[in-house]
N, CA, C and O atoms as CSV, one atom per row, in Angstrom:
chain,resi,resn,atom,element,x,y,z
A,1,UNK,N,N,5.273,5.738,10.080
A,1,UNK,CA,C,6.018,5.379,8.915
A,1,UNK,C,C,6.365,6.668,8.180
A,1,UNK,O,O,5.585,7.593,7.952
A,2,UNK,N,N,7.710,6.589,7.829
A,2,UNK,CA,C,7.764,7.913,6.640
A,2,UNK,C,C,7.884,7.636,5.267
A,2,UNK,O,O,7.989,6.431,5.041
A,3,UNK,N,N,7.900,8.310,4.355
A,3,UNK,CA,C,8.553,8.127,2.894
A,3,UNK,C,C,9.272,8.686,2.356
A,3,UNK,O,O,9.129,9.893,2.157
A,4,UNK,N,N,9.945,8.235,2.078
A,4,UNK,CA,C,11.358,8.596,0.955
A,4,UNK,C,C,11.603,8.658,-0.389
A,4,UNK,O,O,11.834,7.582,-0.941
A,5,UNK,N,N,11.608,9.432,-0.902
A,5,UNK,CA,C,11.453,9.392,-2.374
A,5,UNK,C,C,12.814,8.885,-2.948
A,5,UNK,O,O,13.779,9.176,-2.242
A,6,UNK,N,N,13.039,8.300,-3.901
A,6,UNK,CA,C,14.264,8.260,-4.344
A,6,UNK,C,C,15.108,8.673,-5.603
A,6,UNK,O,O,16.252,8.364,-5.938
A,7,UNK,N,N,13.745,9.826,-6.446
A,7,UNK,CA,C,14.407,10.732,-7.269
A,7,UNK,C,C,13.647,11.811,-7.097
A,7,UNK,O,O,13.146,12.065,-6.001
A,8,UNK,N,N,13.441,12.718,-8.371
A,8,UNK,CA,C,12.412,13.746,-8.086
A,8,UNK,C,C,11.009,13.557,-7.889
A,8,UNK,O,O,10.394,12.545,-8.224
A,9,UNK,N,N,10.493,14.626,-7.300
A,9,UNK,CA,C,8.828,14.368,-7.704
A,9,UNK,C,C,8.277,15.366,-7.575
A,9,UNK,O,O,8.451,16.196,-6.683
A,10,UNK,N,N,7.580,15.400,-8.413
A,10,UNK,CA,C,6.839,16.924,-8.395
A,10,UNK,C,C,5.018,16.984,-8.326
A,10,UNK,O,O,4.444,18.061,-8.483
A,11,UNK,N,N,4.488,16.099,-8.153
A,11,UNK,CA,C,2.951,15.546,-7.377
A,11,UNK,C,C,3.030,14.297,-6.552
A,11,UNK,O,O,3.392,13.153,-6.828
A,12,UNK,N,N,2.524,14.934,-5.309
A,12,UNK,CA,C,2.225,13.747,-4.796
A,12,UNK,C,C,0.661,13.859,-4.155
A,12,UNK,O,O,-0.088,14.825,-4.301
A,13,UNK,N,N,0.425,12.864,-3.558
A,13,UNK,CA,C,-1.422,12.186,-3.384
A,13,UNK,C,C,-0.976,11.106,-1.839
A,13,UNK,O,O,-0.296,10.080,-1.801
A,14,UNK,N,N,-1.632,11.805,-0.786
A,14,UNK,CA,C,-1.373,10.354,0.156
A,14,UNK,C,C,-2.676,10.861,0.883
A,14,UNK,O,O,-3.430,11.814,0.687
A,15,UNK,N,N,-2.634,9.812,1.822
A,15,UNK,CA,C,-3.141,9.668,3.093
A,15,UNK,C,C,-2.603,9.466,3.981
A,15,UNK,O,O,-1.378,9.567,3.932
A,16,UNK,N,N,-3.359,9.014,5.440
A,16,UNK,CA,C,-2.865,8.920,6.614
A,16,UNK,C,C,-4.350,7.690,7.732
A,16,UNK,O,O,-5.522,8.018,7.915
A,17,UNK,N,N,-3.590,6.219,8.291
A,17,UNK,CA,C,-4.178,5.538,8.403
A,17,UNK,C,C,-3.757,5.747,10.332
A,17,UNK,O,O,-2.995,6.646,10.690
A,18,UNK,N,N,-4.482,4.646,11.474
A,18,UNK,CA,C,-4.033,4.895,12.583
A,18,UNK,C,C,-4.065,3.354,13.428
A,18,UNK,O,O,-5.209,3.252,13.871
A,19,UNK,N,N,-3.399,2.349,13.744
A,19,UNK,CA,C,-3.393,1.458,13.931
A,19,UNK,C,C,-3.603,0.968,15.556
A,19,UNK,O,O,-2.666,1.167,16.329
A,20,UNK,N,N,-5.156,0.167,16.175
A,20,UNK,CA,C,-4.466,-0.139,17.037
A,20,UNK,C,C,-3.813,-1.484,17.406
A,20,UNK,O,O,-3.677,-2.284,16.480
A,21,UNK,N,N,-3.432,-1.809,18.516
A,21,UNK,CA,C,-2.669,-3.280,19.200
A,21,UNK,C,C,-1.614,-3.952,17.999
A,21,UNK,O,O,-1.535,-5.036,17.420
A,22,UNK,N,N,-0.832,-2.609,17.983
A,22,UNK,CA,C,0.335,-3.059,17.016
A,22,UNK,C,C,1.853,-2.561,17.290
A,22,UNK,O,O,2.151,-1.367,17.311
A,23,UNK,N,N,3.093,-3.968,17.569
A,23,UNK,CA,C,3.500,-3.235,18.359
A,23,UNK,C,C,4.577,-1.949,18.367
A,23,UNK,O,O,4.950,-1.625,17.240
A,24,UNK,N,N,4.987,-1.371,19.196
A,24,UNK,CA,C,5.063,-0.144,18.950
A,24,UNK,C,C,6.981,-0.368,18.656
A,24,UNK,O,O,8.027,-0.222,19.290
A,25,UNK,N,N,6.523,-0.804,17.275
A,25,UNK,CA,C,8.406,-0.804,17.192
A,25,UNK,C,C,8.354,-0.476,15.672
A,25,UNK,O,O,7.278,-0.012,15.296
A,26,UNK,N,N,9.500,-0.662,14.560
A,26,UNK,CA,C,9.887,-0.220,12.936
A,26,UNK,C,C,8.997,-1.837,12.334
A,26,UNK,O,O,8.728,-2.769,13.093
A,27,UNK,N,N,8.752,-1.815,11.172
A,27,UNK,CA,C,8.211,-2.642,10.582
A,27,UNK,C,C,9.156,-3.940,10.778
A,27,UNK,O,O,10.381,-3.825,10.800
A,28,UNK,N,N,8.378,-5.413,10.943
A,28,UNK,CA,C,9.135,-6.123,10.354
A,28,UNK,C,C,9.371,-6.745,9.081
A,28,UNK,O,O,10.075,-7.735,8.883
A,29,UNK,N,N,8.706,-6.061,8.209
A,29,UNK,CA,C,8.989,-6.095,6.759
A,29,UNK,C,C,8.747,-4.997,5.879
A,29,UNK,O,O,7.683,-4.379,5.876
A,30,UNK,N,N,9.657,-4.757,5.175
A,30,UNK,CA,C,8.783,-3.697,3.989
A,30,UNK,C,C,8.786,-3.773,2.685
A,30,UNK,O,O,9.879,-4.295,2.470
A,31,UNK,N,N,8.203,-3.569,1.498
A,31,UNK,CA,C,8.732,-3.802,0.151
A,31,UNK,C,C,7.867,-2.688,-0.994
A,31,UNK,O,O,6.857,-2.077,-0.648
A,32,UNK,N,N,8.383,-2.596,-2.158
A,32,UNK,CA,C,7.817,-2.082,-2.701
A,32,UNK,C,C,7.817,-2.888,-4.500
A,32,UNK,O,O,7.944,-4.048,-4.892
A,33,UNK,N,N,7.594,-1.487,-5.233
A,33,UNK,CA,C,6.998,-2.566,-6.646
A,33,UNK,C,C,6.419,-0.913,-7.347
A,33,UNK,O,O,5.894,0.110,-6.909
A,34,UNK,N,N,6.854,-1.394,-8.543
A,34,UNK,CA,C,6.562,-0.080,-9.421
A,34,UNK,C,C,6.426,-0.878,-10.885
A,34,UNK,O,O,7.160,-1.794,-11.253
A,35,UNK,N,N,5.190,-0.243,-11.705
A,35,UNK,CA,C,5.432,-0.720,-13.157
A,35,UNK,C,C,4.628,0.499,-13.937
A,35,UNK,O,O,3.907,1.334,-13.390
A,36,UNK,N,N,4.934,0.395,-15.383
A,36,UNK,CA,C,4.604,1.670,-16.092
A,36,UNK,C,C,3.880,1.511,-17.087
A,36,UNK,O,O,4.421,0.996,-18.066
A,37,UNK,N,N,2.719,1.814,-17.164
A,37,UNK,CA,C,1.461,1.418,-18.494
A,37,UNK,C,C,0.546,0.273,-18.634
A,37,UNK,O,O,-0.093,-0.040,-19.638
A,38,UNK,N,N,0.576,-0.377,-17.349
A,38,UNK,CA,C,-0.724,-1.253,-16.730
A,38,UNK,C,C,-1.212,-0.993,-15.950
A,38,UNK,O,O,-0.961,-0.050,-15.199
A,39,UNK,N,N,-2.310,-1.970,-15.869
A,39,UNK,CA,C,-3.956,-0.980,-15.406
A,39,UNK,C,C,-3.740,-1.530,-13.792
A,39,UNK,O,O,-4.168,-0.776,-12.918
A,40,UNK,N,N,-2.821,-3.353,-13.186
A,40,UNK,CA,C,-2.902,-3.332,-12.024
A,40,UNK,C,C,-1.520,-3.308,-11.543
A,40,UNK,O,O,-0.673,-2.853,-12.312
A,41,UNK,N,N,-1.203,-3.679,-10.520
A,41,UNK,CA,C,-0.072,-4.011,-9.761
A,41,UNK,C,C,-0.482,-4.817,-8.521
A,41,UNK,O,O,-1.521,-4.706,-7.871
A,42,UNK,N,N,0.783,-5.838,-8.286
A,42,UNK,CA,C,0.231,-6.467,-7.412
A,42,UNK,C,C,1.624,-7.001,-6.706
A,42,UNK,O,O,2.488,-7.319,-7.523
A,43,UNK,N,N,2.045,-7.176,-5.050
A,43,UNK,CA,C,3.217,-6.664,-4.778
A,43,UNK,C,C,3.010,-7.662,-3.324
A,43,UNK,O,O,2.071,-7.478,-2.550
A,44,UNK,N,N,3.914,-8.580,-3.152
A,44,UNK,CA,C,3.981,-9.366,-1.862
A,44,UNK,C,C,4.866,-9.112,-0.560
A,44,UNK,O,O,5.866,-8.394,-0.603
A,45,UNK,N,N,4.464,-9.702,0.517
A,45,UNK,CA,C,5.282,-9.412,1.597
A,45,UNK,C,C,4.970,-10.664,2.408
A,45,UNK,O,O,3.990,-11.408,2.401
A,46,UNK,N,N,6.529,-10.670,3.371
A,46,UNK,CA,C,6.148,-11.355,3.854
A,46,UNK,C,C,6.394,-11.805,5.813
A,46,UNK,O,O,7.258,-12.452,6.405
A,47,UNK,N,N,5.560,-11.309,6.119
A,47,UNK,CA,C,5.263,-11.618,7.600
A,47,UNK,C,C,6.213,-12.301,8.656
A,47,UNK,O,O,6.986,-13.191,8.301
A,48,UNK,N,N,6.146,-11.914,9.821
A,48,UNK,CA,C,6.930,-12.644,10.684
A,48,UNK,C,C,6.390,-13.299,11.656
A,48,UNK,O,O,6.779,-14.429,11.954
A,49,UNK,N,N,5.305,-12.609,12.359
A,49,UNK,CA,C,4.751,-13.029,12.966
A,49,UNK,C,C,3.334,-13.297,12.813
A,49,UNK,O,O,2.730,-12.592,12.004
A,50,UNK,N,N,2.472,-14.506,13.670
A,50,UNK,CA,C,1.323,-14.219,13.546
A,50,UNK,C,C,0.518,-13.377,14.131
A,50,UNK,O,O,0.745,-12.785,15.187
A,51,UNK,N,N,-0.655,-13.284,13.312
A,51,UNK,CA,C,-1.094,-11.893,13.474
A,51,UNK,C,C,-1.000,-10.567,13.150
A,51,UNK,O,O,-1.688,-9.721,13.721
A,52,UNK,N,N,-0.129,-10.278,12.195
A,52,UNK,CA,C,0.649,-9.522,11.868
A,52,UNK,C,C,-0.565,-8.465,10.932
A,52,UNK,O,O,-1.559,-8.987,10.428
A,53,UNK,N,N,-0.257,-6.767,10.799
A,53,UNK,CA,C,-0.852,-6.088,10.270
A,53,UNK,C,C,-0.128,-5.839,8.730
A,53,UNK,O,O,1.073,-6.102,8.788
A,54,UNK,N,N,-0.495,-5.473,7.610
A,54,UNK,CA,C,-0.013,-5.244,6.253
A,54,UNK,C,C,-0.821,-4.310,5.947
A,54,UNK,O,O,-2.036,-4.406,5.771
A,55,UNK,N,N,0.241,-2.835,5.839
A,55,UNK,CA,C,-0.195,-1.858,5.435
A,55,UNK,C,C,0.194,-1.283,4.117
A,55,UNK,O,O,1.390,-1.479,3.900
A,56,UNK,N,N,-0.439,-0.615,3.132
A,56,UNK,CA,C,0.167,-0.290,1.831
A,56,UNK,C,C,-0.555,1.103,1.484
A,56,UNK,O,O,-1.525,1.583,2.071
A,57,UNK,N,N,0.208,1.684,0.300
A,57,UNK,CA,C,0.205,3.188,-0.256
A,57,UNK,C,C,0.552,2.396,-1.695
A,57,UNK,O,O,1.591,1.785,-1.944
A,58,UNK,N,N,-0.661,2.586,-2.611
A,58,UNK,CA,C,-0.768,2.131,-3.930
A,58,UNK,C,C,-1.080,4.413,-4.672
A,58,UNK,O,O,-2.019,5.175,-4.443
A,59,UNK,N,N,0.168,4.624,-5.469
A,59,UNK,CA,C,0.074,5.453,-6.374
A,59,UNK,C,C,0.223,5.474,-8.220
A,59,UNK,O,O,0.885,4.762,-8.975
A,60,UNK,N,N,-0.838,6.779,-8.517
A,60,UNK,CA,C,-0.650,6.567,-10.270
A,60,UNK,C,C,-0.491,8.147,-10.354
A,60,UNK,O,O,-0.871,9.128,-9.715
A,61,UNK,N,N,0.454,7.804,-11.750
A,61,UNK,CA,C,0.500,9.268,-12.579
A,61,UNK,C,C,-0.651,9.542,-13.228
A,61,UNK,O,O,-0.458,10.032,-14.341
A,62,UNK,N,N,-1.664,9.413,-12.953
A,62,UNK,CA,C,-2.990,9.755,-13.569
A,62,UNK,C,C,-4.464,9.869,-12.822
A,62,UNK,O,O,-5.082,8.955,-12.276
A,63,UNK,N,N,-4.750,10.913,-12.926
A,63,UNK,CA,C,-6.322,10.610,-12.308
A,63,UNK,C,C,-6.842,9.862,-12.659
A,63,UNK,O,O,-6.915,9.634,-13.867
A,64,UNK,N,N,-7.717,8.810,-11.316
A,64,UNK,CA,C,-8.434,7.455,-11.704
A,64,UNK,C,C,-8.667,6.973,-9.862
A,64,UNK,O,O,-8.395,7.493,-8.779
A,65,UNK,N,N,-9.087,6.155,-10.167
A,65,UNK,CA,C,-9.567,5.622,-9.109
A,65,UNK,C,C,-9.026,3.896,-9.008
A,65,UNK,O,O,-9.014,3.063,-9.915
A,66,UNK,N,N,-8.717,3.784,-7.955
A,66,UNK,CA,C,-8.199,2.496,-7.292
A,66,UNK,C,C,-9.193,1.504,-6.346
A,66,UNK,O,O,-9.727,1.848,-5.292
A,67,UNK,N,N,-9.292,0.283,-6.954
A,67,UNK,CA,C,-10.041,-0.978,-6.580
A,67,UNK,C,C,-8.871,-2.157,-6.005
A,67,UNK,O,O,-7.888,-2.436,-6.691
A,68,UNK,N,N,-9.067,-2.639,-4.989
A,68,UNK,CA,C,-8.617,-3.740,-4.344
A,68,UNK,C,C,-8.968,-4.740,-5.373
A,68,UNK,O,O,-9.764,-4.676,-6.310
A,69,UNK,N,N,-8.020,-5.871,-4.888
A,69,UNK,CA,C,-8.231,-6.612,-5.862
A,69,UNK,C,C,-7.815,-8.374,-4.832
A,69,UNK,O,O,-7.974,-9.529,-5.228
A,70,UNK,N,N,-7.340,-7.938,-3.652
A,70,UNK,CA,C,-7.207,-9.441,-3.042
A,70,UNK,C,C,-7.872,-9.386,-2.077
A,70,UNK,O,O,-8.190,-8.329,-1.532
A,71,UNK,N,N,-8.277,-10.783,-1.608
A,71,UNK,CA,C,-9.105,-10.843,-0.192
A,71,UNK,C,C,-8.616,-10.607,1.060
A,71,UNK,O,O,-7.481,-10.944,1.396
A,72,UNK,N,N,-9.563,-9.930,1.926
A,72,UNK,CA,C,-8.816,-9.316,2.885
A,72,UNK,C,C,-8.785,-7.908,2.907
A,72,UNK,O,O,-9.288,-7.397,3.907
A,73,UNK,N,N,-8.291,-7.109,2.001
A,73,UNK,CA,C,-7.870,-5.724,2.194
A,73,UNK,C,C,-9.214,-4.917,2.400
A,73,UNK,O,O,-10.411,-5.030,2.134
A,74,UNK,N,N,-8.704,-4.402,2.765
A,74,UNK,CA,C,-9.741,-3.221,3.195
A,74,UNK,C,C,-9.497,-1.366,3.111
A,74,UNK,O,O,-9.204,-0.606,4.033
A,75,UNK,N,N,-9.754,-1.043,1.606
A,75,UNK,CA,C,-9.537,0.066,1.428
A,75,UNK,C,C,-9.633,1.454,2.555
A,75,UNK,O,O,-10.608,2.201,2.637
A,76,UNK,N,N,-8.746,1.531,3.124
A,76,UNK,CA,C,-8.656,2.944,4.351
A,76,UNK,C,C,-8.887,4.420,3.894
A,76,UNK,O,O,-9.666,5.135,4.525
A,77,UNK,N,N,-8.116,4.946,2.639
A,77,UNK,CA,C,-8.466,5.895,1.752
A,77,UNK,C,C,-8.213,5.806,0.790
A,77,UNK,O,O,-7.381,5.016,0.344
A,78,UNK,N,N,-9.328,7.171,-0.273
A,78,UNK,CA,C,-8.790,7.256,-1.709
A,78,UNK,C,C,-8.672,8.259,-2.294
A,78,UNK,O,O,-9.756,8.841,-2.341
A,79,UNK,N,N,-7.594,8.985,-2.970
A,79,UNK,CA,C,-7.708,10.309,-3.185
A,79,UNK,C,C,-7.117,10.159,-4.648
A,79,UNK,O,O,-6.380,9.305,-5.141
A,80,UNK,N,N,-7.992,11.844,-5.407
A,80,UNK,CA,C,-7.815,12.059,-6.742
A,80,UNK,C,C,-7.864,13.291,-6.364
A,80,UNK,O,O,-8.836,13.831,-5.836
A,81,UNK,N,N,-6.507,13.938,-6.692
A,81,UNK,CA,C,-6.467,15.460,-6.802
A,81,UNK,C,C,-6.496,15.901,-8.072
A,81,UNK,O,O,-6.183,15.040,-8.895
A,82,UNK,N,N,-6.831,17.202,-8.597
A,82,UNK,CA,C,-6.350,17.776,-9.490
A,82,UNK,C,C,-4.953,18.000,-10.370
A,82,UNK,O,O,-4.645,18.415,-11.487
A,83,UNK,N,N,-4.353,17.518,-9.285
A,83,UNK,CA,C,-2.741,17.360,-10.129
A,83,UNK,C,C,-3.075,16.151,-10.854
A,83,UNK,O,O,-2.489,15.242,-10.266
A,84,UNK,N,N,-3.635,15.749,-11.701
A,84,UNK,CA,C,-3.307,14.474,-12.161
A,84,UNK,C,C,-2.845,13.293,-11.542
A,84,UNK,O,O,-2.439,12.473,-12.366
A,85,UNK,N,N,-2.766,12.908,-10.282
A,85,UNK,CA,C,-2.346,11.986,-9.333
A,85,UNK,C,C,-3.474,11.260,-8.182
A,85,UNK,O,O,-4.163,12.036,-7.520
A,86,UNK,N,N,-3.575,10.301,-8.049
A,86,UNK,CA,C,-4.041,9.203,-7.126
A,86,UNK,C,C,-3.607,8.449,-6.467
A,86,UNK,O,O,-2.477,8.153,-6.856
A,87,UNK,N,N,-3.983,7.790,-5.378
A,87,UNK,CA,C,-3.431,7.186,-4.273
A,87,UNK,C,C,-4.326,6.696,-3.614
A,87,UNK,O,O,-5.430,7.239,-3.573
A,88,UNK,N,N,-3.997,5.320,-2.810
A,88,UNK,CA,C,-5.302,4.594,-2.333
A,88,UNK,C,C,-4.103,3.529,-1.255
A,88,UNK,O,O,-3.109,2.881,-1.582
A,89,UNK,N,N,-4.826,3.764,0.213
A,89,UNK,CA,C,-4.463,2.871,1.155
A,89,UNK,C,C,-5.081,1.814,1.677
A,89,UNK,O,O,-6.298,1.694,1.537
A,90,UNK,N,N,-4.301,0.846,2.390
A,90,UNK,CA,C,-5.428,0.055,2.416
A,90,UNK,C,C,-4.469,-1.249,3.806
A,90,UNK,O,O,-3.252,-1.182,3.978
A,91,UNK,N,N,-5.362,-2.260,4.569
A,91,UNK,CA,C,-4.723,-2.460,5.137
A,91,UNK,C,C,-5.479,-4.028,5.132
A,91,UNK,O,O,-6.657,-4.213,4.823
A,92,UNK,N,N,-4.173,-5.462,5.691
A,92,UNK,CA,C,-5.082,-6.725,6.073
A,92,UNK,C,C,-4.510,-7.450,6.831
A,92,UNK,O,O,-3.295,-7.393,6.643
A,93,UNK,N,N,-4.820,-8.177,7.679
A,93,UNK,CA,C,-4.805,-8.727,8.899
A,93,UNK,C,C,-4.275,-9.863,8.114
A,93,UNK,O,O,-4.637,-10.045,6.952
A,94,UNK,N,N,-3.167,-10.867,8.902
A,94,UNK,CA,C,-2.901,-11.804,8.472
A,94,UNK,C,C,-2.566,-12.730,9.150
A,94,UNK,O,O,-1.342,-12.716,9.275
A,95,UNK,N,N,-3.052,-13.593,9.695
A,95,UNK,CA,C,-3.280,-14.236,10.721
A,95,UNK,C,C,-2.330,-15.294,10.962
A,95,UNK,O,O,-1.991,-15.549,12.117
A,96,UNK,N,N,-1.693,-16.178,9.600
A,96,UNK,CA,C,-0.402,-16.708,9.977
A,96,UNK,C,C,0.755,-16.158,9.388
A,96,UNK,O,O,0.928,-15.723,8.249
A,97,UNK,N,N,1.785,-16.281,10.691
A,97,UNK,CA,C,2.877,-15.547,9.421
A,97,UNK,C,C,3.155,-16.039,8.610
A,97,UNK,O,O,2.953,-17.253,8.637
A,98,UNK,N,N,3.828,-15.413,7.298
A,98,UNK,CA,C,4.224,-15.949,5.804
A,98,UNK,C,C,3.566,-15.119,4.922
A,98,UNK,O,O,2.789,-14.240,5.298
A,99,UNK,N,N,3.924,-15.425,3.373
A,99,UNK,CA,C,3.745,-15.014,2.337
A,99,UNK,C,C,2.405,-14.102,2.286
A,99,UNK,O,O,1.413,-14.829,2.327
A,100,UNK,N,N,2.034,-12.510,2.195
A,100,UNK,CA,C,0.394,-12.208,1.656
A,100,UNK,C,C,1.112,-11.046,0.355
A,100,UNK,O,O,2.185,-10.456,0.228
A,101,UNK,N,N,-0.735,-11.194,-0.797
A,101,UNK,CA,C,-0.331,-10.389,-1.733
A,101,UNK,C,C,-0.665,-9.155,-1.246
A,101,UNK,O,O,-1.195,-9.223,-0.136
A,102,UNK,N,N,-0.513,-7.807,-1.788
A,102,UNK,CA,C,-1.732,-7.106,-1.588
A,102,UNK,C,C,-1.723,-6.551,-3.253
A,102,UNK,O,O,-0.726,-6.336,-3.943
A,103,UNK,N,N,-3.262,-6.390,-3.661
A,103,UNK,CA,C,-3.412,-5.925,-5.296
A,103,UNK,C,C,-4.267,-5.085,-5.584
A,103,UNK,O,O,-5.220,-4.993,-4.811
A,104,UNK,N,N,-4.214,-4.109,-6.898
A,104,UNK,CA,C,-4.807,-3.482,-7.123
A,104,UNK,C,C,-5.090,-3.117,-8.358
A,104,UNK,O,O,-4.241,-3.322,-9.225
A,105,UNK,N,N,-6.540,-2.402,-8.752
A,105,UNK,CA,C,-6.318,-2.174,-10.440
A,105,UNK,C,C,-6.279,-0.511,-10.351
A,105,UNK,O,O,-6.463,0.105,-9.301
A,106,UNK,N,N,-6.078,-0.060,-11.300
A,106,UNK,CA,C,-6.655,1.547,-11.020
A,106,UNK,C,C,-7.667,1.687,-12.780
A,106,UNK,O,O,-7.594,1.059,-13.837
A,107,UNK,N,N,-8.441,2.730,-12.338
A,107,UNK,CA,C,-9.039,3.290,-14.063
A,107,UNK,C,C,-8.552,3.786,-15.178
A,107,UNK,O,O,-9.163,3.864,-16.244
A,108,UNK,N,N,-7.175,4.219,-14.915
A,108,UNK,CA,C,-6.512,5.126,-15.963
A,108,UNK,C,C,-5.277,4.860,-15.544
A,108,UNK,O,O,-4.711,5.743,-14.899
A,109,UNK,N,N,-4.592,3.624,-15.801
A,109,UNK,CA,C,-3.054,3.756,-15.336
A,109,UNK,C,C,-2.065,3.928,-15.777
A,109,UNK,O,O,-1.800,3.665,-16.950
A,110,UNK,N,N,-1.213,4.445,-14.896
A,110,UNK,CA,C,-0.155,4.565,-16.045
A,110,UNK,C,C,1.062,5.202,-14.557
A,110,UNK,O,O,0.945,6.199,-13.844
A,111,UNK,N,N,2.155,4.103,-14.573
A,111,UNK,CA,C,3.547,4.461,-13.562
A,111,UNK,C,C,2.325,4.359,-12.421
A,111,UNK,O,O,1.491,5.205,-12.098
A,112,UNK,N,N,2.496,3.294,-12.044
A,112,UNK,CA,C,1.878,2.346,-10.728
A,112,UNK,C,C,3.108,2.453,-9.866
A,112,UNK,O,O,4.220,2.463,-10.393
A,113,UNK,N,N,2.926,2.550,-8.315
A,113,UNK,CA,C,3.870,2.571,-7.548
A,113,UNK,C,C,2.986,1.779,-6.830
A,113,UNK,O,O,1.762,1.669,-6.903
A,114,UNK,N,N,4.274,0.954,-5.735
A,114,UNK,CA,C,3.126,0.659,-4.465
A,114,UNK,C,C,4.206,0.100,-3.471
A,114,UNK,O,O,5.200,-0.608,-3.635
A,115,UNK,N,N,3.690,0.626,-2.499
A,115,UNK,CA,C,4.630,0.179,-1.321
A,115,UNK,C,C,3.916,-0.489,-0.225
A,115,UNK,O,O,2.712,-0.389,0.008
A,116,UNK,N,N,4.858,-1.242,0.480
A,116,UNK,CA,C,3.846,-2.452,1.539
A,116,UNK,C,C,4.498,-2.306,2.882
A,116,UNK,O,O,5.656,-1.894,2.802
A,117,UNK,N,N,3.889,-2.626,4.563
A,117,UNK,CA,C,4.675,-2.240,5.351
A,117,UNK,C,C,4.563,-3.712,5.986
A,117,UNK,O,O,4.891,-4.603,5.203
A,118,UNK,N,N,4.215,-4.068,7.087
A,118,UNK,CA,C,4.247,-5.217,7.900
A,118,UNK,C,C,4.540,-4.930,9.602
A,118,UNK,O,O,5.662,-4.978,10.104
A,119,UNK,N,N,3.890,-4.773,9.986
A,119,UNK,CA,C,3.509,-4.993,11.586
A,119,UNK,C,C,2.986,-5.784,12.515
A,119,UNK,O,O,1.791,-5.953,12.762
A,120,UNK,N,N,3.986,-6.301,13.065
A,120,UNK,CA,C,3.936,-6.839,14.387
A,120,UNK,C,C,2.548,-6.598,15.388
A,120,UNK,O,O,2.682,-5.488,15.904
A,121,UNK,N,N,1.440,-7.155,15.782
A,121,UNK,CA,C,0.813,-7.213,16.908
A,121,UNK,C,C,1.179,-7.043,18.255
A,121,UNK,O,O,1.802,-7.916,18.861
A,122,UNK,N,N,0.719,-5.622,18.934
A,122,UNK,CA,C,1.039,-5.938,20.394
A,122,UNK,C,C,1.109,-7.176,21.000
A,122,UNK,O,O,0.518,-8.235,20.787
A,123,UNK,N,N,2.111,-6.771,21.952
A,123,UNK,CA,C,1.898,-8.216,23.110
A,123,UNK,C,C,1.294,-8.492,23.861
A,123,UNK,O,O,1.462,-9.575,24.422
């Protein structure tokens, strides 16, 4: 997966997750969700197939730390740099296709981003 920014930016905070029996093609869904001066965010997608993987990149303009908040996810990483910035990945299995949330709170928020991916299961 890559990312694209779509104005400036001048900190960023990520990680890097590694998936297996997923199949090896572009997402079949993606979405994102941004809000500015609340503590969660919480951002849906929605599946095509069953079985399907849901991957996400939850960021803040602030050092703090990030907690899951729906069932299922499973925090992959979490980072707080010194730039004032955080970021927290996380991934959940979804066994029929259709509608899943994925959510989060952070400690100090403020300009919540979060983006969601959706993958297909090998065949």
């Amino acid at each position: 997966m890559s990312v694209t920014y779509s104005g400036n930016v001048n900190r960023r905070s990520g990680g890097a997750i590694s998936l297996l029996n997923v199949a090896q093609q572009a997402p079949e869904a993606v979405t994102a969700n941004s809000n500015s001066g609340l503590a969660s965010i919480s951002t849906n997608i929605t599946t095509l197939t069953d079985g399907a993987w849901v991957v996400d990149v939850v960021g803040c303009g602030n050092m703090g730390s990030f907690t899951t908040t729906t069932s299922g996810m499973v925090e992959r990483y979490g980072e707080e740099n010194t730039t004032s910035v955080s970021s927290a990945g996380s991934t959940k299995p979804v066994a029929s296709a259709g509608s899943t949330t994925m959510s989060w709170d952070h400690s100090n928020a403020n300009r919540l981003t979060h983006s969601l991916a959706a993958f297909a299961p090998a065949p």
